[in-house]
N, C-alpha and C positions, 0 to 999 in steps of 0.2 A: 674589163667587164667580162664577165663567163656568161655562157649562155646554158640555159637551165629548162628542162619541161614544166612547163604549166601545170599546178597543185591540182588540179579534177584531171588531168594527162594521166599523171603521177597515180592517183588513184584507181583510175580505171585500169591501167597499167598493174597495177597490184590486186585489185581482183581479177583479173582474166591468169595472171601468174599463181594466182588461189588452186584457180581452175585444175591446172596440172599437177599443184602438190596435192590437190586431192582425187586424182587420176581421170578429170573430167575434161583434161584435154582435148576431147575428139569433141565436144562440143564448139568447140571453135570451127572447127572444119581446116583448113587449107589457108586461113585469114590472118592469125595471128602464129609465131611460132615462140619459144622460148629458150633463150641462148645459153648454154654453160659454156665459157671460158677463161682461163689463162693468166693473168698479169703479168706483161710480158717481163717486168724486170721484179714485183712482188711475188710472185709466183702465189698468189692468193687467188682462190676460186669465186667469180662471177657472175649473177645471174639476169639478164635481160630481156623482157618482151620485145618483142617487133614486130610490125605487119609487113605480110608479105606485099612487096606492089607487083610480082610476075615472076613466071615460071617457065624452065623449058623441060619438058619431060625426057624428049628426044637426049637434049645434055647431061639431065640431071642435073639440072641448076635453078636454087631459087634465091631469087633477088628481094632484098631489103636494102633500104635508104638510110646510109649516114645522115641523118636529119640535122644534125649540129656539125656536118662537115667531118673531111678528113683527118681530123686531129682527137676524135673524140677517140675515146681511150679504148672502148671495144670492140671499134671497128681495128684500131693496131694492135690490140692484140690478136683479132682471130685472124692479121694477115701473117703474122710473128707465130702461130702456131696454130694445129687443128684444132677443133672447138667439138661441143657436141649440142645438135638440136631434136627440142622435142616439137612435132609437129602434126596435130592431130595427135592423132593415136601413135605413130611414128614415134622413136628413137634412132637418131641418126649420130653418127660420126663425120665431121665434112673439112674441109678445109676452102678458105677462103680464098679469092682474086678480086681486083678489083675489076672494071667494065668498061669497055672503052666509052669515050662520050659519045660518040653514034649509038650504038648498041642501046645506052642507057634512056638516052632519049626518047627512044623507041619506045622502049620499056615502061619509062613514065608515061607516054602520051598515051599508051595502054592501059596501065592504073586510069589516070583520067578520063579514057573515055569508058572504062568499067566503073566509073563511082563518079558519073556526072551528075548525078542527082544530089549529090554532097557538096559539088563545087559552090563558089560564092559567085555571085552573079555581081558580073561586073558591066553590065547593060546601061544605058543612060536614060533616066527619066521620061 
């Protein structure tokens, strides 16, 4: 079975991707960025949305989630080679790592508590 984003995912995903081919990227702000990389054995160029879930300014490091796990195909390639992202108004050139499980944790439970008003609530009656 493959696992696949959700058809309105998918969609919002392509308008917010609109957004920067027609230079209105900085409208997002810091939220969403947009991937060009690689194929690590095609050598074909690809283009992907992601949200950002956390940042270190001090590193210069911004963190996005393999959502479909470490096997999805544009997480290995931008550890296989450097990638280029637009972010906001940003144009960047970056190269990838991945993060340890401490570290990431962190990170998420940071996402989460910045977009807890999004969370599902999982209270009992």
């Amino acid at each position: 079975m493959t696992k696949t984003r959700p058809p309105r995912l998918m969609r919002l995903l392509q308008v917010l991707g609109s957004l920067y081919d027609h230079r209105f990227g900085w409208l997002l702000g810091q939220r969403f960025l947009r991937l060009d990389h690689t194929g690590r054995r095609s050598g074909r160029e690809y283009r992907i949305m992601l949200e950002v879930i956390g940042t270190d300014r001090r590193a210069g490091e911004i963190y996005v989630l393999a959502g479909l796990g470490p096997k999805t195909d544009w997480y290995r390639n931008v550890l296989a080679a450097p990638a280029r992202i637009e972010l906001g108004a940003a144009r960047l050139e970056v190269r990838a790592h991945p993060v340890d499980p401490g570290k990431a944790a962190g990170i998420l439970n940071g996402y989460e508590y910045r977009n807890r008003l999004f969370a599902p609530s999982c209270g009992a009656d």
